[in-house]
Each structure stands twice: as C-alpha cells, then as structure tokens.
C-alpha positions as CSV (number, residue, x, y, z in Angstrom):
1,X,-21.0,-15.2,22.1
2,X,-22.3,-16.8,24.9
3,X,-19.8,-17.8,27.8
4,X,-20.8,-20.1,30.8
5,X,-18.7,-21.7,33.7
6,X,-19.4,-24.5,34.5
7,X,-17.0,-28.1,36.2
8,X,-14.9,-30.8,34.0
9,X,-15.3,-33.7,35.6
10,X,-12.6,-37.1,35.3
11,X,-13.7,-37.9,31.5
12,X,-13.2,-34.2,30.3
13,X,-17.3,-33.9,30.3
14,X,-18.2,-30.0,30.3
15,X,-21.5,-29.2,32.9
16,X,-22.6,-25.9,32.6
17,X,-23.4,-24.4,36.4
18,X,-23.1,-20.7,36.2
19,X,-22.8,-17.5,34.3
20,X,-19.9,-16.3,36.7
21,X,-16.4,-17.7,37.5
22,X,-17.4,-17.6,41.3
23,X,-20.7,-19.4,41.0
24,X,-18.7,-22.1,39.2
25,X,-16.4,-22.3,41.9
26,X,-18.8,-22.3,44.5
27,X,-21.3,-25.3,43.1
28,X,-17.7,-27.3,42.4
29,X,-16.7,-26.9,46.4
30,X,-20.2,-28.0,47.2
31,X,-19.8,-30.8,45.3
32,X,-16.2,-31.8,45.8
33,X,-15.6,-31.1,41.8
34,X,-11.6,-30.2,41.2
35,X,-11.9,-28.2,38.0
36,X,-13.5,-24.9,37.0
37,X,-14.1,-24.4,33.2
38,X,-15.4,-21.8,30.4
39,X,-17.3,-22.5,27.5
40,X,-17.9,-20.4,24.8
41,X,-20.2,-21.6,22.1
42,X,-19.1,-25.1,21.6
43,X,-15.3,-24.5,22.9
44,X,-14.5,-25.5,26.6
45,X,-11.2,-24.6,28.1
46,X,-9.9,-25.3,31.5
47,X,-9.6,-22.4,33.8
48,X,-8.7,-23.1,37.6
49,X,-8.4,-26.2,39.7
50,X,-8.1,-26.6,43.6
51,X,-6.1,-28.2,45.3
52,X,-5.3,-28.1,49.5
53,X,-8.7,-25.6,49.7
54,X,-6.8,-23.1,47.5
55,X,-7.7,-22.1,43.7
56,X,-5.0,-22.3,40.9
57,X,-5.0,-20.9,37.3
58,X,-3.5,-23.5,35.1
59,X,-1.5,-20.5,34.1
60,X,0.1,-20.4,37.7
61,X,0.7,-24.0,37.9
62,X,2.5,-24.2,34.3
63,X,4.7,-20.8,35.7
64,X,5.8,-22.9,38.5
65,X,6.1,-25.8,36.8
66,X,8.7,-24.1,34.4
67,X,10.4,-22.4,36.9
C-alpha cells in the first residue's frame, strides 16, 4: 500500500502534501494548518496536531486526557 501525509483541514478534508511525516509538518507550519494526517489507500487517520508551536500525537493528548 501506498501511504502519504498530507493536512486535515476544519471539514475533515484529507490533502495529500508529502511522502514523509516531516514534509507534512513542515507545508502545515507554512501554511498555518493544525493537523498532520496519514492516508493509506483510501483510509485517512489523524496523526499529530500543534498547538503553542509544539507537536502532539493524538495518542499523547488522550494519555493526558485520561490521566
């Protein structure tokens, strides 16, 4: 399978930018994007978002959240 990063924007709409997780994170700082996401075929999940200049899994966030 193929897998691209790529942002999410406000209405959950996928846009593929990159074949790396830090090219996808750089084109969403350059344009003030808050979500990173993976697809893989037709399948898009969320990956990272940032927030005060810092980068969060969604895995962190839901840690803290819980604890």
């Amino acid at each position: 399978m193929i897998v691209l990063y790529g942002s999410t924007d406000n209405k959950n709409i996928h846009t593929d930018t990159s074949k790396t997780l830090l090219g996808a994170k750089q084109y969403a700082t350059r344009n003030d994007l808050k979500n990173v996401s993976m697809r893989v075929g037709y399948n898009v999940e969320l990956i990272e978002f940032k927030q005060g200049g810092k980068w969060y899994t969604y895995k962190e966030a839901f840690e803290f959240l819980l604890s």
